[in-house]
N, C-alpha and C positions, 0 to 999 in steps of 0.2 A: 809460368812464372818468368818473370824477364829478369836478368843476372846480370850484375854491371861487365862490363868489358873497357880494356883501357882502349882510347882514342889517340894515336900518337901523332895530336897536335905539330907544326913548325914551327921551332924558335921565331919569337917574335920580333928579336931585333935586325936580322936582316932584312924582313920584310918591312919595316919601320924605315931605314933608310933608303933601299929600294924607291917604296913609295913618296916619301919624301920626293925626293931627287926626280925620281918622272914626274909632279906634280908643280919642280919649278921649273925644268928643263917644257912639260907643256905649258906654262904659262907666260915663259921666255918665249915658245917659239910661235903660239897663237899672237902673241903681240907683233913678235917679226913676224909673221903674216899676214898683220891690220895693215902695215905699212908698206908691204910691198903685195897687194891685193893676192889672192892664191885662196881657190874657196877649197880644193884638195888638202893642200896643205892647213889651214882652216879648220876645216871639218876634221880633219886623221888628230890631229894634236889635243881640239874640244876631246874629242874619243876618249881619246888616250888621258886628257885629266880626270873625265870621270868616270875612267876603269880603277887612274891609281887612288880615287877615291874611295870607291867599294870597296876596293883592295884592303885600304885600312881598317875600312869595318868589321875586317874579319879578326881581328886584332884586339885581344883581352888580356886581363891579370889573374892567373891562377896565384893564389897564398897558401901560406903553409898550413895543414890539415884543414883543405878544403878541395873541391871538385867543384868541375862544370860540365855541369849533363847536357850534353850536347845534341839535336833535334833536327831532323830534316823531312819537312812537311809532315809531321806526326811521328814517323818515325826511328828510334834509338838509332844513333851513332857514335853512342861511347861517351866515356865518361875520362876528362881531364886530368889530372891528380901534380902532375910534376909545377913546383909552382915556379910562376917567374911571366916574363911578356911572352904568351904564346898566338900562333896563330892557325884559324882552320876557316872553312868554306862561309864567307858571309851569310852565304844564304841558312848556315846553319841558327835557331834558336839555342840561347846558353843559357842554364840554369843553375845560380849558385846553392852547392851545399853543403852548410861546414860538418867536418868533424872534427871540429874542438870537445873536449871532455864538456856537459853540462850536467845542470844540479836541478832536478826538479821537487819540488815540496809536494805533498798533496794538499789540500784541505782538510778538514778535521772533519771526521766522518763521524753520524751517529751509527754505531751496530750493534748487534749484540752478538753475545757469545757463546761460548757452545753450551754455555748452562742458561742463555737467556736473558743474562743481565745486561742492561743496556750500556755502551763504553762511549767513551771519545777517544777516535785512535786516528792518526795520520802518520805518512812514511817520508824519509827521502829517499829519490833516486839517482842514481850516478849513470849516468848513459854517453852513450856517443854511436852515430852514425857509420856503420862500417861496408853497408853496400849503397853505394846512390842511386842506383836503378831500384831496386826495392823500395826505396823510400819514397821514389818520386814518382813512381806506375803501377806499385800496388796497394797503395793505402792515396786517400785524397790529402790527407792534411796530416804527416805524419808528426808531427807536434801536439795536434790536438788529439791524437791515435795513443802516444804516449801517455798522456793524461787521464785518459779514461779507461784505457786498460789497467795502469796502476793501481786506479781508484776502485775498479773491478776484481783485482788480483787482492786488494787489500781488504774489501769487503768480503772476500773469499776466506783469508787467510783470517779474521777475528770470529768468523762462525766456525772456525777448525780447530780453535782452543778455549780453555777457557783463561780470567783475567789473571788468576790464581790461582796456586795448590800446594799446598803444606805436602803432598808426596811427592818425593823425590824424583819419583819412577813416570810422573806424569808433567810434560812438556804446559808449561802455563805461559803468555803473552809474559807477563811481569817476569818469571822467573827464570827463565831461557833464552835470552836475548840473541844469544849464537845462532841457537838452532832454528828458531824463528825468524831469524834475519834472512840464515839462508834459504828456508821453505819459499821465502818474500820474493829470493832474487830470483829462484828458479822459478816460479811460478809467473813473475813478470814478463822474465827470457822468455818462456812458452810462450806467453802473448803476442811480445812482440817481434817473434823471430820472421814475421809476412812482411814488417815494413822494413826489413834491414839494420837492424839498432840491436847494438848489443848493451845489456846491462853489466856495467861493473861494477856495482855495489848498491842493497839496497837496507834500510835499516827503520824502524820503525823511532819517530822522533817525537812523538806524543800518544801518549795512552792514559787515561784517567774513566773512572766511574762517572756516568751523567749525572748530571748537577741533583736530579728529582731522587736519586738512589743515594747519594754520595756517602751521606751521612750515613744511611742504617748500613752500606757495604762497609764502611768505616769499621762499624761496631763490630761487625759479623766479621769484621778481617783480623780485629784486635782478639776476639772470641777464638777464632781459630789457631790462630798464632799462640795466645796461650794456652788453649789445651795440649798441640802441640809441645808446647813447649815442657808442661807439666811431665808429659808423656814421657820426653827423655828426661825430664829430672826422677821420677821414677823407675825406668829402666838403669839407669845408671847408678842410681842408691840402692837398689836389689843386689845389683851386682856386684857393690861393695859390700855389703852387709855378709851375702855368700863367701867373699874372698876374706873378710876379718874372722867370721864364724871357722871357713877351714883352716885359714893361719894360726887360729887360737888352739885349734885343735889339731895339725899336727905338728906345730913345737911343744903342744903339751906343757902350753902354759897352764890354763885352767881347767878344771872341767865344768862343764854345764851340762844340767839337765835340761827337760825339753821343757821345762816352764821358765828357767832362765833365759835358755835361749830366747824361746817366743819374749820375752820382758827387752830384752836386748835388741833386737828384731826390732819393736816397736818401740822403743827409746830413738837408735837409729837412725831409721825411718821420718821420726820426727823432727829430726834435727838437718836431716839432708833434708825432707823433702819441705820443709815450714817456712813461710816466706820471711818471716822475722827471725833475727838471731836468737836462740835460746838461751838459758842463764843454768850454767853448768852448776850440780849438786854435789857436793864432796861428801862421799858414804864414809863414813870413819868406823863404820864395822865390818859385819864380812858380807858378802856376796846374799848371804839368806837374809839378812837383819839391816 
């Protein structure tokens, strides 16, 4: 595995004037040559313009959070990084690569889920470039590397839950967003840790049930939701019904037998657990009558 290493490039702008300056000092003095014939003189000064030619070839713009992979006849010879007019061996190849933060989308992928229901899910990623040898010698197109492994990581990651779960205790796409984010990041990172590219953030930005299901997961999501729901309206009417029955009976307010109780119990019950309001009866006898 080939590891970046920094190349410590020479400032460019004395080789900028340098060059310069031998390029009209030889163009000065091939012309004072034309006229006083000198084919030594002549020939040395041509030379010498196009040395300080080449010279300048070798002469680039490094920017801020970017690199230039620098190449000699196949070769690795380091990678650029300090920005501003630098200079190194013309004969070297230069290859720019940025690391500016970017934002990749996915596509909206069909999969299914860990219960088999078919979804539409897509992610975004937050990336950036942190080795430039790795990016540039061990993956061909790391851009398009990016993309498919995402796209891989993400088809991974929706057969590893499902879209929903009324239990708490069970991690669902819809209902965990945290935790499923970060499965997303880490699992990207793994992928992409061959080309160099680190993920900084990855999040899932579209999830829905496919168009042919929608409707009956619709129902089936509404169905569940209310059972659910029914579920703690009942555990939590029990548990008042328990806490009124003990208060009543250790302040000794009333006494009830176990047929009032149960009558109480399910009066109660009815009233906490009944989707409609009920219409209160005022007893104007006693507790039996």
């Amino acid at each position: 595995m080939i590891r970046e290493r920094e190349n410590p490039a020479l400032p460019g702008l004395p080789v900028l004037i340098a060059g310069i300056g031998l390029i009209v000092a030889s163009i000065y003095e091939v012309i004072a040559g034309a006229r006083e014939p000198s084919a030594v003189m002549i020939i040395g000064w041509s030379l010498a313009l196009i040395g300080s030619v080449l010279l300048l070839t070798g002469l680039f713009v490094v920017n801020p959070n970017e690199g230039k992979v620098l190449q000699f006849f196949g070769s690795y010879a380091g990678t650029v990084k300090r920005p501003g007019l630098r200079w190194a061996n013309p004969l070297y190849t230069k290859k720019r690569i940025s690391q500016r933060i970017r934002n990749f989308e996915s596509s909206h992928l069909k999969v299914n889920d860990n219960e088999g229901n078919p979804i539409e899910i897509a992610s975004v990623v937050v990336w950036r470039v942190v080795d430039t040898a790795e990016a540039v010698f061990e993956v061909d197109d790391y851009n398009n590397y990016v993309k498919v492994q995402t796209e891989a990581a993400l088809r991974n990651l929706a057969t590893s839950y499902t879209y929903d779960s009324h239990d708490d205790a069970q991690i669902s796409l819809r209902g965990h967003t945290m935790a499923v984010a970060e499965h997303l990041k880490k699992e990207i990172q793994e992928r992409l840790a061959r080309a160099g590219v680190e993920v900084m953030e990855a999040r899932i930005s579209h999830l829905a049930y496919a168009p042919e299901i929608a409707h009956a997961m619709l129902q089936r999501q509404q169905a569940g939701a209310i059972i659910a729901a029914r579920q703690r309206i009942v555990e939590g009417a029990v548990g008042m019904v328990e806490m009124a029955l003990d208060m009543l009976s250790r302040r000794d307010i009333v006494a009830l037998d176990n047929e009032r109780k149960a009558a109480m119990v399910s009066n109660l019950l009815v009233v906490l657990c009944g989707d409609k309001s009920t219409q209160p009866i005022v007893n104007t006898g006693t507790i039996y009558q």
